[in-house]
N, C-alpha and C positions, 0 to 999 in steps of 0.2 A: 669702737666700731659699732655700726646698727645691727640690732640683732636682724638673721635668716628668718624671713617670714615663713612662713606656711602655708599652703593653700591645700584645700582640697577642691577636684574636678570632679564634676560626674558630665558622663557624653562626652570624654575623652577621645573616645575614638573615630566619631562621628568626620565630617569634613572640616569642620571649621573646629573642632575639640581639639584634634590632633597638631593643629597649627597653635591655639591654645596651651598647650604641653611643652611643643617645641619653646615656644617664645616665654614660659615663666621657666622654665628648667636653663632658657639662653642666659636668663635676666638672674642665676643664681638663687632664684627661689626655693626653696624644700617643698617638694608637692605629693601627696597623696592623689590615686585617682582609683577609682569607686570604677570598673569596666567586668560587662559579662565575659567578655573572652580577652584575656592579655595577648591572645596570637595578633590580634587585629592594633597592637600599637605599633604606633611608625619604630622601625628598625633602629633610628637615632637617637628613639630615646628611652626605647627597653631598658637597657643596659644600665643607665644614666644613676651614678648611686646618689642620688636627691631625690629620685622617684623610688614612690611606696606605690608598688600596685595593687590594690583588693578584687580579686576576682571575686563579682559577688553578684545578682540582680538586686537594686538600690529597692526597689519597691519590696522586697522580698526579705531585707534585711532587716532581724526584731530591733527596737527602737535602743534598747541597752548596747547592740553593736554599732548601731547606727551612729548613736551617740560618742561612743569610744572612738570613731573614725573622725570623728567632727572636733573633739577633743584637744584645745591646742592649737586651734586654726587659726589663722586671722581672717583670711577669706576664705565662701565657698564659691563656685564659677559652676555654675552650669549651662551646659549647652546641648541638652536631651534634649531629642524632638524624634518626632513618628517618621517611619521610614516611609516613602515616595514609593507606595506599592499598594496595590488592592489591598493586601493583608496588613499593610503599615499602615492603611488611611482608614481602615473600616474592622480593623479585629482586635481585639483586648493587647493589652490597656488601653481603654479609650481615654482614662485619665491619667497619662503618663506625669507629663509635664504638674498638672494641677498636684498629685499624690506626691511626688516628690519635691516640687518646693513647701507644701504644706508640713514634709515629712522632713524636710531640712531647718525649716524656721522652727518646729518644732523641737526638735536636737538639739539646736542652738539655745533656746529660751532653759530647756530643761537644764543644761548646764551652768545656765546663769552667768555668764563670762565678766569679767570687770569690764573688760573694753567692748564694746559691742564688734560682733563681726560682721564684716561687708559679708551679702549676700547680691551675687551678678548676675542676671538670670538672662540669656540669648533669645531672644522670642524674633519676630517679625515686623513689615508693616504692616500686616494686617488688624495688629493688635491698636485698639483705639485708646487714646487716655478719655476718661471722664467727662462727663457735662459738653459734649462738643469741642472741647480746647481742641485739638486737629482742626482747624477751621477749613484747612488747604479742601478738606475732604467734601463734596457735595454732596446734598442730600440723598441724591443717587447713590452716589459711591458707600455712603453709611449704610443704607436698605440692602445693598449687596452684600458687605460685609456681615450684616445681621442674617442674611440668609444664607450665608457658609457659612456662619456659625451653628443655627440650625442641619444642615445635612453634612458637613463633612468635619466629625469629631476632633479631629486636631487643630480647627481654628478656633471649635469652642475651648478647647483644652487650653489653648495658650493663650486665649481672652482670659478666662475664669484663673489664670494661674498669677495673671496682671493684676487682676483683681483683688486676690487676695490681699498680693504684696500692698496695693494702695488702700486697700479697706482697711482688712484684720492688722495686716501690721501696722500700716501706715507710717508718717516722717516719726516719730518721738519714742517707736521702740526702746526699752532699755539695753535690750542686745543684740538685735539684727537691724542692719540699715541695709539701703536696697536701692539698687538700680537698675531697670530694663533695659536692654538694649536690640534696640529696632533696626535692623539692619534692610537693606533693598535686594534687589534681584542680586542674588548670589555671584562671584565667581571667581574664578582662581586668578595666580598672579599673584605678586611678592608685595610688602607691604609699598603703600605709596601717600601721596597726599589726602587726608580724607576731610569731611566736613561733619560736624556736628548739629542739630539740631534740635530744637526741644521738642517742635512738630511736622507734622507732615510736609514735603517739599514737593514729593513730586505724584501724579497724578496715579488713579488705582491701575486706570489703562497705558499709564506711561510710564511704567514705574524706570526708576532709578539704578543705576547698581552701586553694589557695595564688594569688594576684596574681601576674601573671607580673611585673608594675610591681617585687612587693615581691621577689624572685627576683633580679631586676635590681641592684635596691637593696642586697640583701643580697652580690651577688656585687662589687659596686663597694666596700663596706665592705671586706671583705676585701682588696683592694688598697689601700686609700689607709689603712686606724684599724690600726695595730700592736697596741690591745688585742685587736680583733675578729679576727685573724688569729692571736696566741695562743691566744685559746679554742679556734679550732676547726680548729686545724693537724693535717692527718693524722689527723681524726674524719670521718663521715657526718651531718652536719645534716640533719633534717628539717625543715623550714622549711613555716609554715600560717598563715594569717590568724590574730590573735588570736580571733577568736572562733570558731574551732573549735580552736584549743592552748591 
């Protein structure tokens, strides 16, 4: 029989975390999640004895615990992001996202794993891949993007957090491989048909949507289907409902 993966989450609790939870805790996974308050996980899956919960702040934790949580993974999933609130878009940590995947690949390398662990990081479309590849996107839409990066901290934070993954780590890590995923206009709704992408599909003023359900779905593929984890190793998936890809 194949051995119980492991995963650890951080942003567990968040909207589209919690559907994350549900769906690798469905799929028999063994999961650790990294949450400042346990009161705030979904009800179904408190309980769940394949969930490890660490009440902890991830940024806040010394790198020796950090590590021990990491310890044994196969995958990590994260899906932190700044809360939709004056205080969430504009007050400390302005570098949520950036600090803690820097502070995850970190944990990960210090351990030195024989097999390398996925690392699945939830960001946006607003986060661009390199050199223009987005071509969807016009020269307008670029300058725009570049200028909420400049004033509203959490599009730089989750640009710069892309960045990393593609620079410092980049494809040929010896222990963290890596996947972004770019999901559209939010919204709830159970999972459904979606579409994948390498680049931008739909326009900055007409965006797309995407099923946080199917987000979920797709980020749990990634761990458990070796084909689905070839395709899109160390790419930026755009991920949308079929009917708008």
């Amino acid at each position: 029989m194949p051995t119980q993966q492991t995963v650890l989450v951080v942003g567990g609790t968040g909207r589209t975390g919690r559907r994350v939870l549900q769906q690798l805790l469905g799929r028999g996974l063994r999961v650790r999640a990294i949450v400042r308050s346990a009161a705030r996980l979904p009800p179904d899956v408190a309980g769940n004895p394949d969930l490890t919960v660490i009440e902890a702040d991830l940024t806040s934790l010394r790198e020796d615990e950090l590590g021990q949580h990491v310890r044994g993974c196969d995958a990590v999933l994260s899906c932190l992001g700044h809360v939709l609130s004056l205080r969430g878009v504009f007050g400390p940590p302005r570098d949520l996202v950036t600090s803690a995947t820097t502070r995850l690949c970190r944990a990960i390398e210090a351990l030195e794993p024989t097999t390398p662990v996925k690392l699945i990081f939830m960001t946006s479309v607003s986060v661009c891949r390199p050199q223009g590849l987005d071509t969807r996107r016009s020269g307008f839409e670029r300058a725009f993007l570049r200028g909420l990066c400049a004033v509203l901290p959490p599009a730089n934070d989750n640009q710069r957090a892309a960045d990393y993954l593609l620079g410092e780590i980049g494809p040929e890590n010896a222990f963290v491989q890596w996947v972004v995923v770019r999901p559209d206009t939010l919204l709830e709704g159970e999972v459904s048909e979606y579409a994948l992408h390498e680049g931008i599909v739909n326009g900055l003023f007409l965006p797309g949507k995407t099923n946080m359900a199917n987000i979920a779905h797709f980020m749990c593929e990634l761990v458990t289907n070796p084909k689905t984890w070839a395709d899109w190793r160390s790419k930026l998936p755009v991920i949308v409902n079929a009917a708008d890809g």
